[in-house]
N, C-alpha and C positions, 0 to 999 in steps of 0.2 A: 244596286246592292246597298249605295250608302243612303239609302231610304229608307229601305228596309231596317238596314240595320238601325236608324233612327228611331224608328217605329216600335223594335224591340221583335220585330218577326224574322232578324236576322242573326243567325251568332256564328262569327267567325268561327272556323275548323280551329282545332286547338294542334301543335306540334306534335305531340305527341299519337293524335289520332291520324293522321298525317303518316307520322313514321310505320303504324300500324296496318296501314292500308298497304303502303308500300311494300313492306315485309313479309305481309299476306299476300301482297299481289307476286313476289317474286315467288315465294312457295309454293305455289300453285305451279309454276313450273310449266306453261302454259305461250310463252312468246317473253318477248323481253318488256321490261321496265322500267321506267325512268320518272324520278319525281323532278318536278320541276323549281331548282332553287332559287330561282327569280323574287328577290323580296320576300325571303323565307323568315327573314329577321321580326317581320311584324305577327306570325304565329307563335316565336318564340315565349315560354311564360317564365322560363328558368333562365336568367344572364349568365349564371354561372357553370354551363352547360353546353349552353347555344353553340358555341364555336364545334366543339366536340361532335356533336349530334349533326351540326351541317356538314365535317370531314366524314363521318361515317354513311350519311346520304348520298353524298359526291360518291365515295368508293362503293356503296350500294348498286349506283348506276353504271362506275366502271366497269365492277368485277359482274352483274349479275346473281349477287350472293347475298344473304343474310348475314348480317352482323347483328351481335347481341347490341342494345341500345345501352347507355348511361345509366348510373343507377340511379339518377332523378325521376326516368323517362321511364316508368312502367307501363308494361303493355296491358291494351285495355279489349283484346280481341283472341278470345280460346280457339287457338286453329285448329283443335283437334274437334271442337263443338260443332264448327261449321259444318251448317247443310250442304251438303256437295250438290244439291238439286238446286242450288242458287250460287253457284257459282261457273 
């Protein structure tokens, strides 16, 4: 990967789409989900946020649930647009 990404045919996932995917994935409602916060710090793009967004991840994976995200942290994924034949 860090060749890629040297190369420029790599770009890190951004936080944000991140929390997105997770949030879709729990709404779907389909088995459980868990993102993994291992070195979550280096997606982060907003400092002043970061903490925030990784306690809401953490309880994302506790509870099972959706939580609205930070008002930095706009979603970048229409769940109501989603083709259901791809998911």
């Amino acid at each position: 990967m860090d060749a890629l990404l040297e190369s420029g045919e790599f770009t890190p996932p951004a936080l944000d789409h991140f929390e997105d995917c997770v949030d879709w994935s729990i709404q779907l409602g389909r088995g459980r989900v868990f993102a993994d916060l291992w070195e979550l710090e280096r997606f982060a793009g907003c400092p002043n946020c970061f903490a925030e967004r990784r306690l809401r991840l953490d309880r994302t994976n506790r509870e099972q649930k959706f939580f609205h995200e930070c008002n930095a942290a706009a979603l970048t994924i229409d769940f109501m647009s989603v083709d259901s034949r791809f998911v």
